[in-house]
SENUKE-631559 format. One record per atom (N, C-alpha, C, CB): residue in one letter; y, x, z. Coordinates in steps of 0.001 Angstrom, whole numbers, plus 524288, in hexadecimal, padded with zeros to 5 digits. Atoms other than C-alpha are relative to their C-alpha. Glycine has a CB too. Layout:
<rs>
AYXZ/...
</rs>
This chain:
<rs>
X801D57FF818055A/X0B17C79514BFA6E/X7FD138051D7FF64/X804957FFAF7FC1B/X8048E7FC697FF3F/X0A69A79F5ABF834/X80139802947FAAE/X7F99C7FD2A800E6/X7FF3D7FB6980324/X0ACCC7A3A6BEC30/X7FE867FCEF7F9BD/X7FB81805AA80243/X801E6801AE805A3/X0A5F47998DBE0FC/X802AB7F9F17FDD7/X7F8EE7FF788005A/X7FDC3805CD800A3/X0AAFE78C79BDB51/X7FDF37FC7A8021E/X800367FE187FB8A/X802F1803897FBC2/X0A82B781FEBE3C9/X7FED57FA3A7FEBC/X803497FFD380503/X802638060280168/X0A6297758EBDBA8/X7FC408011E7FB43/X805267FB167FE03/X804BD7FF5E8066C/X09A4B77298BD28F/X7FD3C7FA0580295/X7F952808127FF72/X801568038C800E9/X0947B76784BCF09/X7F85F7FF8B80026/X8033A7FF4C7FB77/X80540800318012C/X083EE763BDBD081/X7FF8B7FD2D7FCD6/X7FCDC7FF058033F/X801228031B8043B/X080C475F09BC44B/X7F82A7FEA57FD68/X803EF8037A7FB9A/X806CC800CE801A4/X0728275864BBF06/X7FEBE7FE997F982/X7FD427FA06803D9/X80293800B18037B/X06C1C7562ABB2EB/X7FC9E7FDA77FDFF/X7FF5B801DE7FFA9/X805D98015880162/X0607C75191BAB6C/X80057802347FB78/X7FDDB7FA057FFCF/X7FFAE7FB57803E0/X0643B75A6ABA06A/X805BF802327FF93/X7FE0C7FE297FA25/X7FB9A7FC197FE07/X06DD8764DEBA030/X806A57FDF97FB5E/X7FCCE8084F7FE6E/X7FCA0802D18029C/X0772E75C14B97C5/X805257FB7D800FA/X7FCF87FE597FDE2/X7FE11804E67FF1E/X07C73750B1B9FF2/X8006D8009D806C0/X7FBDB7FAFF7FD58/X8003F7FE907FAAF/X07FE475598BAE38/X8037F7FB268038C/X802958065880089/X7FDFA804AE7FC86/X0832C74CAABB9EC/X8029F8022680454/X7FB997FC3C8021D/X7FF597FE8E7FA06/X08B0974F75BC4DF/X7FDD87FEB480510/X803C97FF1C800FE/X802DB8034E7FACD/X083CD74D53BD279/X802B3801AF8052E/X7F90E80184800C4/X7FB027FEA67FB95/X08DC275445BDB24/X80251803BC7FF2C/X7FEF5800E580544/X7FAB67FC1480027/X09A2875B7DBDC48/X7FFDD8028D805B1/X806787FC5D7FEEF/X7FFDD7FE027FC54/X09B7C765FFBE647/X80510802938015C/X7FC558027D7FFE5/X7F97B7FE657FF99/X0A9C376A68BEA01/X7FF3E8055C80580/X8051B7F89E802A6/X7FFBB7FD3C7FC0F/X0A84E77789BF292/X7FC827FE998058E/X805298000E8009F/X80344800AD7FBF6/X09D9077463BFAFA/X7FDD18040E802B6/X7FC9B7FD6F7FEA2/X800217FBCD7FB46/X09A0877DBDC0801/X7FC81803D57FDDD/X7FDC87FDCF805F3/X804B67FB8B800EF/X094F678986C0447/X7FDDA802FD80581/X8028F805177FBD3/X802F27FF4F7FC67/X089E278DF5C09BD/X7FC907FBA1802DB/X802D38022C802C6/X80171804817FE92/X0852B77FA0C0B2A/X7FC997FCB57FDDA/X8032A7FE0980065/X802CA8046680292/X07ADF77779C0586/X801A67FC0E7FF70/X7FC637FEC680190/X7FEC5806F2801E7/X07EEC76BD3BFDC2/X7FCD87FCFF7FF71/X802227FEAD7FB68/X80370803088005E/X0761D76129BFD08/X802F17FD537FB4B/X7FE717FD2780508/X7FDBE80559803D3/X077BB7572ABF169/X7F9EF7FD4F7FEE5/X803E78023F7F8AD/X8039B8037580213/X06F0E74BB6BEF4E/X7FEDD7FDB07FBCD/X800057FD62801BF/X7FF46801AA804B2/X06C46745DABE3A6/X7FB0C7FD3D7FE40/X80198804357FCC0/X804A2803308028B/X0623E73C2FBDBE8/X8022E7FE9E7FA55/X7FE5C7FA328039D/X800E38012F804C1/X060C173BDEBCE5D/X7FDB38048F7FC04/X804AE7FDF77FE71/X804227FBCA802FF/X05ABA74385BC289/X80320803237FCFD/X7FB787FD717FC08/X7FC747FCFE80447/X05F4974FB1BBE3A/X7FA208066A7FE1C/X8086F802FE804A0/X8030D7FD427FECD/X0581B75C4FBB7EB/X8011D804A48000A/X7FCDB7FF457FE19/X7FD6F7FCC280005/X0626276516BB831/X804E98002280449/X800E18001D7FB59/X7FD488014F7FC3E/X06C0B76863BC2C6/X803D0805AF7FFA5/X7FC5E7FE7680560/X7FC9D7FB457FE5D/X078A277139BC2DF/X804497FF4F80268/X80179802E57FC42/X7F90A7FDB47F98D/X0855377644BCC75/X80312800D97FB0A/X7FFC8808F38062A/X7FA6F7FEB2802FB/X091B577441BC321/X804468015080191/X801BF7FCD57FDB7/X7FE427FE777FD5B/X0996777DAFBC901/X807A47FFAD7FD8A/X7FC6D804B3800FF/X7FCB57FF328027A/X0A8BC77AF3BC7FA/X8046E8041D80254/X801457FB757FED3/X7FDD77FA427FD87/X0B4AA78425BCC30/X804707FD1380161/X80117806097FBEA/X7FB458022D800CA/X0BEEE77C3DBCFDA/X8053A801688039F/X7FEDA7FAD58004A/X7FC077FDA57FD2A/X0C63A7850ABDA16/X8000B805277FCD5/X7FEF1800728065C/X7FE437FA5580399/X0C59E7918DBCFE6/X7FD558041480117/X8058C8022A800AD/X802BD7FB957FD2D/X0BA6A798AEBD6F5/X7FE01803F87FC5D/X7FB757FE0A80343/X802B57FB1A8047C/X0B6B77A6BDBD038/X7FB187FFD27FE1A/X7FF9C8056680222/X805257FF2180211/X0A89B7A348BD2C6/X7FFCC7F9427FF0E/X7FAFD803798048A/X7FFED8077E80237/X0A421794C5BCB03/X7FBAF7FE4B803D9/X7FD837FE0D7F7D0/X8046A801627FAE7/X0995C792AEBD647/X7FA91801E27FF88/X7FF187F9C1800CA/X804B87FDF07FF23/X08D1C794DCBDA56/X7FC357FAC080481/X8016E806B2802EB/X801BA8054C7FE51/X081E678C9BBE29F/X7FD168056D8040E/X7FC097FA5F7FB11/X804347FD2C7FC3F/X079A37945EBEE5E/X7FB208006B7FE99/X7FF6B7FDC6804AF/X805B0803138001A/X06DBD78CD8BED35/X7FFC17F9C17FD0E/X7FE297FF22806B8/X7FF9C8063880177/X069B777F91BE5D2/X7F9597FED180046/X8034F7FE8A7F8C6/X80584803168013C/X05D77776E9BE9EE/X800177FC5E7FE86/X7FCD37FEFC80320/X80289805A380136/X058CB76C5DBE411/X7FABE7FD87800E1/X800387FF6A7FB5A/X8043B8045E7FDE9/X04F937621FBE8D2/X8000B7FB667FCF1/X801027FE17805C7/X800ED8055A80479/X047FC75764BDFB7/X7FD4E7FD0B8038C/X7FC22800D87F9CB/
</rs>
């Protein structure tokens, strides 16, 4: 554990009102590129970071690309 909360949620949009879940991440390898695939329309996109082992820090992300 690197110290930050390790679950969060990718969530999408088409306005910042009505969010979708598109995957759950449970402590995945840090230091590792995740891939996630996905098809459909969104125009908003956020990391819903949760805490569910009690970590001091609520998370964080390295890097995020996206490809259309």
């Amino acid at each position: 554990d690197p110290g930050g909360a390790a679950a969060f949620e990718i969530q999408v949009a088409l306005e910042k009102d009505e969010w979708t879940t598109i995957a759950e991440m449970n402590q995945p390898p840090t230091g590792e590129w995740q891939t996630l695939e996905w098809s459909g329309e969104a125009r908003y996109v956020r990391f819903f970071f949760t805490n569910p082992d009690g970590a001091k820090v609520l998370g964080y992300l390295g890097e995020v690309r996206f490809f259309a």
